[in-house]
C-alpha positions as CSV (number, residue, x, y, z in Angstrom):
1,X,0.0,0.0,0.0
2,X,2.9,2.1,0.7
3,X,4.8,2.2,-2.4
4,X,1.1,2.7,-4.3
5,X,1.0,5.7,-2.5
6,X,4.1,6.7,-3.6
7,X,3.8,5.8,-7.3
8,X,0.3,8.0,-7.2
9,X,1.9,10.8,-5.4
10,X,4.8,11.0,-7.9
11,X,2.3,10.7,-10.8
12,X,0.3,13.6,-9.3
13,X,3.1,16.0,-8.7
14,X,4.4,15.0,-12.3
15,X,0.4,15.8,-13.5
16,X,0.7,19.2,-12.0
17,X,3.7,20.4,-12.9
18,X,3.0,19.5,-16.5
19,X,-0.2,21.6,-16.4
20,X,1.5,24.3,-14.9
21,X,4.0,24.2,-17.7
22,X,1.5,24.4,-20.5
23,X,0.4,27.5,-18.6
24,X,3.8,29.0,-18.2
25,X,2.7,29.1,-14.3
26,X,6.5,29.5,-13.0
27,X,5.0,30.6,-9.5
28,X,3.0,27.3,-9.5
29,X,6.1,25.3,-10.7
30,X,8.5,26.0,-7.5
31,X,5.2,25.7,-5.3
32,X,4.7,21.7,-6.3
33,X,8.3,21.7,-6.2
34,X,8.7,22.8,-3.0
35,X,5.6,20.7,-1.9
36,X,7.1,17.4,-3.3
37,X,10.5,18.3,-1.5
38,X,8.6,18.8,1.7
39,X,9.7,22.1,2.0
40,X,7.6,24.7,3.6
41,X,6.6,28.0,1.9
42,X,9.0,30.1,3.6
43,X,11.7,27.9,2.5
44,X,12.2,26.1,6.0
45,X,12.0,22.2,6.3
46,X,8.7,21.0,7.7
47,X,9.1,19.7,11.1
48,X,7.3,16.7,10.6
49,X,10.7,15.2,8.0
50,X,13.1,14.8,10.7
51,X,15.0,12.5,8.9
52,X,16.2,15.4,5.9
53,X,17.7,17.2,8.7
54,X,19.6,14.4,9.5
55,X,20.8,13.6,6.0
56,X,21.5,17.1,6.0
57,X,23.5,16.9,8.9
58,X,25.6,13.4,7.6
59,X,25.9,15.6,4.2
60,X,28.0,18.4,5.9
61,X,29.7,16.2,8.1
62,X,30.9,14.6,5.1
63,X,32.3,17.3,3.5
64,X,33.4,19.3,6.2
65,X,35.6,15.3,6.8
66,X,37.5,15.5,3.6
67,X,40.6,17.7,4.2
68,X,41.5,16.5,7.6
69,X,40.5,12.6,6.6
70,X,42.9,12.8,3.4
71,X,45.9,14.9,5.5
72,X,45.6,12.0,8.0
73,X,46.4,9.8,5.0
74,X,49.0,11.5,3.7
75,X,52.7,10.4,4.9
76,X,54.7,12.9,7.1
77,X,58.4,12.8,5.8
78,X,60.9,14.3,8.2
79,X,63.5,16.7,6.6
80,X,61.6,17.3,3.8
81,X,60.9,20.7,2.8
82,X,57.6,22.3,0.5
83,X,60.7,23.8,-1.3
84,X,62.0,19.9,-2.5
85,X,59.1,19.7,-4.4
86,X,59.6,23.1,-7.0
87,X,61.2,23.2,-9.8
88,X,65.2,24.3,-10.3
89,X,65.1,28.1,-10.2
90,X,66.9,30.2,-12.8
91,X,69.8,31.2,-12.2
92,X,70.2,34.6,-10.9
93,X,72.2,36.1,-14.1
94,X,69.5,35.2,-16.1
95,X,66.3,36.5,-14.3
96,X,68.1,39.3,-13.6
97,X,69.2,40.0,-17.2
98,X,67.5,42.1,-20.0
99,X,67.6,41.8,-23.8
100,X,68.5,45.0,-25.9
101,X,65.9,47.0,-27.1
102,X,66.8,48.9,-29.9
103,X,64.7,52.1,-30.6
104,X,64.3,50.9,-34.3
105,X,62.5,47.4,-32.9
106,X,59.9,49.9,-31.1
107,X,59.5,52.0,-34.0
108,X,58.8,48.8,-36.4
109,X,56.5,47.5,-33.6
110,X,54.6,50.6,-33.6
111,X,54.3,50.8,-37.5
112,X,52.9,47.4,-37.7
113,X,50.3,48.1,-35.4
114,X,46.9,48.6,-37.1
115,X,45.2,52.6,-36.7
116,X,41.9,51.3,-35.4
117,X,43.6,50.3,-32.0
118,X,44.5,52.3,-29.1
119,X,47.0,51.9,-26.4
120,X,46.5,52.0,-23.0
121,X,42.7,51.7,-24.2
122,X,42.7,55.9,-24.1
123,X,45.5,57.1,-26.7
124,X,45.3,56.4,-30.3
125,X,47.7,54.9,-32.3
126,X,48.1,57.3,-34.8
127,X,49.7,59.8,-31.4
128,X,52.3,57.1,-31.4
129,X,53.2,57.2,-35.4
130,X,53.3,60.7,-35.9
């Protein structure tokens, strides 16, 4: 008898919503939605559906579980420094040193850049080649 109640009371909430949907009624949608879901018009869960709160409860539990659960599985290593793990730096010379820029390169660069675009989104290009 149970799950025939069930069955009828899916097939009625499925019913309404498609006759709310041929009449565009959105307002009507979310209230047999929130109806099926046992939620209460002010968006609260009805009291009498104790047992949502609960899954609600083992739901956050759950996810609030996952970073500590997965650093107690991970494998302490003494000595071992965050800084092992990084790739080899540069050396300093060479993030420290600059190509030459000749004032030709600029000017080319400048040339070949098309009038319809501005740089610095304010100044036109045709400030710069002049």
């Amino acid at each position: 008898i149970t799950k025939l109640k069930k069955c009828d009371k899916r097939q009625n909430v499925i019913n309404d919503l498609q006759e709310k949907s041929k009449r565009n009624d959105l307002k009507g949608i979310w209230k047999t939605i929130k109806l099926a879901s046992n939620i209460s018009p002010t968006g609260n869960p009805q009291t009498n559906n104790i047992s949502s709160v609960l899954d609600a409860n083992k739901f956050n539990e759950h996810f609030t579980n996952i970073g500590p659960t997965l650093q107690s599985k991970i494998p302490t290593h003494e000595n071992v420094s965050y800084a092992d793990f990084l790739s080899p730096t540069a050396t300093d010379a060479k993030m420290y040193s600059f190509d030459v820029v000749l004032e030709s390169s600029v000017c080319d660069f400048i040339k070949s850049i098309e009038n319809n675009k501005s740089v610095f989104s304010c100044i036109p290009i045709k400030i710069f080649k002049a």
